[in-house]
N, C-alpha and C positions, 0 to 999 in steps of 0.2 A: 185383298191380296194384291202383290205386284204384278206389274207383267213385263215382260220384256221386249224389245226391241222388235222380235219376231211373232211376237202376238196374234198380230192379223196373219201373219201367212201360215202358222198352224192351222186358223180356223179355215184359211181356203184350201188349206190339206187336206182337211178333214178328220184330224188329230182329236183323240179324247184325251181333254184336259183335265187334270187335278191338282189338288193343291200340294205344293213341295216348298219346304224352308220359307215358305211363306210366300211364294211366286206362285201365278196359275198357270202349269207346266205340261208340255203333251206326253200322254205314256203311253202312247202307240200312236200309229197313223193306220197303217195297213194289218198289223199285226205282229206281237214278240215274235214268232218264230221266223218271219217272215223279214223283218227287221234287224233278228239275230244272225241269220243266217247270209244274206246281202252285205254285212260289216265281215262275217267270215271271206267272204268268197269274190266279193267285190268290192263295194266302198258305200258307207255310212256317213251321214252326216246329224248330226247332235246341237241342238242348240243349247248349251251352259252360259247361259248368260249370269246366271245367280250365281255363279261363284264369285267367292269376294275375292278384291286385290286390294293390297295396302302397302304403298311405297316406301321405302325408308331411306332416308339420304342424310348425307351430311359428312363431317369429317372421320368420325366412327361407324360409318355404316357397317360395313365389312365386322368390326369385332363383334358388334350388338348382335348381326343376326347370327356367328358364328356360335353366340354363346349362347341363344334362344334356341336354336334348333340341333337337333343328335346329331344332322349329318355333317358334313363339313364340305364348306364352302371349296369348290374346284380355283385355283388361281387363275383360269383364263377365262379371260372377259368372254362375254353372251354364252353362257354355260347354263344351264339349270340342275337345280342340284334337289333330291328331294331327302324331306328329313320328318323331324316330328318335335312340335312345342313340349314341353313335360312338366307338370306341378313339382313342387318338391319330395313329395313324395311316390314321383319316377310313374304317375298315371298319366293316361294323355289329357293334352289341352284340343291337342288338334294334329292331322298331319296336312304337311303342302309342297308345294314347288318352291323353291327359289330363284329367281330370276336376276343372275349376277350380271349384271351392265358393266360395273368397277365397283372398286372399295367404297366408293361414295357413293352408289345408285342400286340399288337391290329391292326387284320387284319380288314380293311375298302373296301366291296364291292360294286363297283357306277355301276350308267346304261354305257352302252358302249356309249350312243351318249353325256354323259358327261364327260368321262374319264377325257380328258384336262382340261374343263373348272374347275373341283372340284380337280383337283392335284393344278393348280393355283391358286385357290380360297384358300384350309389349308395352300399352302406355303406363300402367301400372309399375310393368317390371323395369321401365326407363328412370321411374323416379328413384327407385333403391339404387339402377345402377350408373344412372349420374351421367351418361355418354351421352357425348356431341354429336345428336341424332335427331331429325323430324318423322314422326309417320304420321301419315298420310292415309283415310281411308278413300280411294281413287274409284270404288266401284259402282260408283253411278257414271263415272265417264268413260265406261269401258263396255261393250257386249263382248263375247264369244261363243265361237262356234267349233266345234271339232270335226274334223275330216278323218277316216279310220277307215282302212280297210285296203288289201293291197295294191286296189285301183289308186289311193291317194291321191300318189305323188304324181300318176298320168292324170287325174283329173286339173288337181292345182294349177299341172306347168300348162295348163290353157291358158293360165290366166296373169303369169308372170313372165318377165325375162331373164328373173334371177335363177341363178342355176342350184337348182333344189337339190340335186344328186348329189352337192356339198355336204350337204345339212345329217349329220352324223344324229343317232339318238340321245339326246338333251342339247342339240345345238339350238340357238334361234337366234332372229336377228331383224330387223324394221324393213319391210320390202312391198313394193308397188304391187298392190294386186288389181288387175282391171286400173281404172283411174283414183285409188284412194290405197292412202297405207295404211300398213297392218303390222302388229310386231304375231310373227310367225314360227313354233316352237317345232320339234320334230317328237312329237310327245304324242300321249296319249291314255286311257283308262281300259283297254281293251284287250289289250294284249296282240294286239295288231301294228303293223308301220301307221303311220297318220301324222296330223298337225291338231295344233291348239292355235287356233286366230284372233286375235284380241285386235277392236277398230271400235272407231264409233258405230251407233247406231243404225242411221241410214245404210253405211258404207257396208256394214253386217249384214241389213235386208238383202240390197242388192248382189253382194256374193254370195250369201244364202239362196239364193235364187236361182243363181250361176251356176253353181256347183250343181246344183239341181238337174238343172237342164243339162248340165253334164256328161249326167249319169247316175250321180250319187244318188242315193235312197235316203230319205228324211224318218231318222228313228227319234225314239220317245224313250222315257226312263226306263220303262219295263226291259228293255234291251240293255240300254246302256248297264243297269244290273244285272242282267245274268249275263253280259260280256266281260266284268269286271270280277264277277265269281267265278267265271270259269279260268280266264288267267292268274285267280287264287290272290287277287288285290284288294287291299283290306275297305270296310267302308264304317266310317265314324258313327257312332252308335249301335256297331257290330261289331267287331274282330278288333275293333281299338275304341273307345271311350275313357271317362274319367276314372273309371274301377279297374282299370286293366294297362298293364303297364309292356312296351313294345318288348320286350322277355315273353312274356307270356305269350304277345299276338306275333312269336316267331318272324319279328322284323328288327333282328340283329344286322341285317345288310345296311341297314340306315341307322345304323350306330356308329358314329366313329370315338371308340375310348382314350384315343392320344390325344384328344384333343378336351377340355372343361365345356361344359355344358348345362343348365338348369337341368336338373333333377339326375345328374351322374352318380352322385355320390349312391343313392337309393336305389340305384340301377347296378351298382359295383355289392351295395350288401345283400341284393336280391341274388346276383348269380353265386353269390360264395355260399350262403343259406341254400340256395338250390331253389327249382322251381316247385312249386306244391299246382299248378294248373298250367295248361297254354290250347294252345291251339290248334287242332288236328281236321284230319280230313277224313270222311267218310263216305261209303257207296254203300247203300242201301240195297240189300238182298231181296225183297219182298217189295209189291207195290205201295207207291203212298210218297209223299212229299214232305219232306222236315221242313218246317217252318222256322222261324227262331224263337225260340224262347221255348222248344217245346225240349223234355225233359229226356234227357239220357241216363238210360240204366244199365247197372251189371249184376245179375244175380239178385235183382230185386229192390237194386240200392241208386238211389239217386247220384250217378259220377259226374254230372254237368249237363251243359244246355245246349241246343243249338243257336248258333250264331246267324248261319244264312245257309238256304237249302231251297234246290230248284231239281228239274228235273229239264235240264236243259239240252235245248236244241240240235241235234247231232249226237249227243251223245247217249252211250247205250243204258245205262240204270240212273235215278236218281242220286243225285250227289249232295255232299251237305258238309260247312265246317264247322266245328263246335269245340266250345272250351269244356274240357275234362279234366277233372283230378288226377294227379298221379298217383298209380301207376300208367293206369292204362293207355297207354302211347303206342305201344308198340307195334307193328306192321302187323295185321293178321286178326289181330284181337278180336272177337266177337261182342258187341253192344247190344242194346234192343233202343231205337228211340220211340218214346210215347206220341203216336199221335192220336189225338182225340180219346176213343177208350182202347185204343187195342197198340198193341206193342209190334214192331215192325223191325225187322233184324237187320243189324247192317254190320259193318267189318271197317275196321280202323286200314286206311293207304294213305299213298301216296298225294302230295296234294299238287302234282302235274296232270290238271285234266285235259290242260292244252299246252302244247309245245307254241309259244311266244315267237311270232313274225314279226321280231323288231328288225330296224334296217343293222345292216352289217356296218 
């Protein structure tokens, strides 16, 4: 397995480690609930160093990625813009960040368990479409770390003179932190205010460290998951994969149709046909924990699976989203989902289980 930058200072955490995307990664230090709760109420810090980056530059940068990804590129430089890769037929490849510098310099952030498959995939798709374009797989020269939680931004300005109170949600920009630069995002997986910090390795330790002594609290994946389900944010080989197309996983906000895109066309005869599945959200009436992949019924009949389900931190019943057949969508509905041998009743809602503290 890999390991990251922060390696050794998980184990002087006291972090239990396992294996993720192929990195050996800590999924607690002190405890999920304990961890979840400290990123609600104060500030989190997350080491992601296994995400991948892949730079794409040159005199077409701007069209290339515009036509890779659903969302559409913002025209003002240091923007982040997020969208999602698509096969031709309108499945995901991947979703990520964009990282607009200029027309010519466009940082692309993938999940770490896709790194390869989406550096193959753009250099693949560069040969059919012939543009004056290099990429660049950059993410052996990069760590990161993310800062979350609405301490953030009073933890950071310890450590900057740049005035962060700028920095709107998807600003970033290259700034001194302590003695080393950083390019520094106003971003986040949490549903919280926060940054995404990208530096080299060392310079990663040492503000890893910083932020620590801070204040911030050092979470693990277990967290970083049920932070990102409860703000209802999707996760690749859940709620978007290669079978499932962003129609279905109810992330039309990262569509933009006036604009051409790989796998548009398939996306335009999917919503005219109508959808026959997507993606919904459930509160479990009875005790027990949906897991994914465990099966959902109505009236005896297999309607879909779950996708992801916790019974998370603060909140008052177990929660769960899962892809269902149409009809059954509608607010109110009664399900049963299968765990293990007994059947546990839950009710089709809303999928606000947290009101989102991004910055204004």
């Amino acid at each position: 397995m890999k390991r990251t930058a922060l390696f050794e200072n998980h184990l002087q955490l006291g972090a239990k480690m396992v294996e993720y995307a192929g990195y050996e990664m800590p999924v607690e230090y002190a405890g999920l609930t304990v961890e979840h709760l400290a990123t609600r109420q104060n500030c989190g810090i997350f080491d992601v160093s296994h995400m991948g980056e892949i730079l794409v530059t040159g005199k077409q940068a701007r069209d290339f990625v515009n036509y890779a990804m659903t969302g559409k590129l913002r025209p003002d430089n240091m923007k982040m813009n997020y969208g999602l890769f698509l096969y031709g037929n309108g499945t995901v490849v991947d979703d990520l960040m964009a990282y607009y510098y200029s027309p010519y310099k466009i940082l692309l952030v993938v999940n770490a368990s896709n790194l390869d498959k989406d550096y193959a995939w753009l250099t693949e798709q560069n040969k059919e479409w012939k543009m004056d374009v290099e990429i660049t797989n950059i993410s052996e020269d990069l760590s990161q770390i993310a800062l979350q939680g609405p301490n953030a931004a009073k933890l950071l300005y310890q450590e900057t003179d740049y005035d962060i109170n700028r920095m709107q949600l998807f600003d970033f920009d290259e700034m001194m932190l302590g003695q080393d630069m950083f390019i520094v995002s106003r971003s986040g997986y949490t549903g919280e205010d926060g940054f995404e910090i990208y530096g080299k390795g060392q310079a990663i330790q040492k503000l890893f460290t910083k932020l620590i002594q801070n204040g911030a609290v050092p979470c693990g994946l277990g967290a970083r998951d049920t932070l990102r389900f409860e703000a209802n944010l999707p996760l690749y080989g859940h709620e978007i994969a290669d079978t499932i197309t962003p129609l279905e996983a109810t992330l039309t906000f990262a569509i933009d149709f006036s604009k051409d895109f790989m796998g548009k066309a398939a996306l335009l005869k999917q919503k005219e046909e109508g959808l026959k599945r997507k993606i919904v959200a459930l509160e479990l009436q009875d005790r027990g924990i949906a897991r994914a992949d465990y099966e959902v019924e109505k009236d005896g009949q297999k309607i879909g699976s779950v996708t992801t389900g916790y019974f998370v931190p603060g909140q008052e019943k177990p929660l769960a989203l899962a892809m269902l057949d149409a009809p059954y969508w509608d607010l109110g509905t009664e399900v049963d989902i299968r765990i293990r041998k007994n059947l546990v009743r839950a009710v089709i809602r809303n999928k606000k289980f947290l009101n989102k503290k991004y910055v204004k």
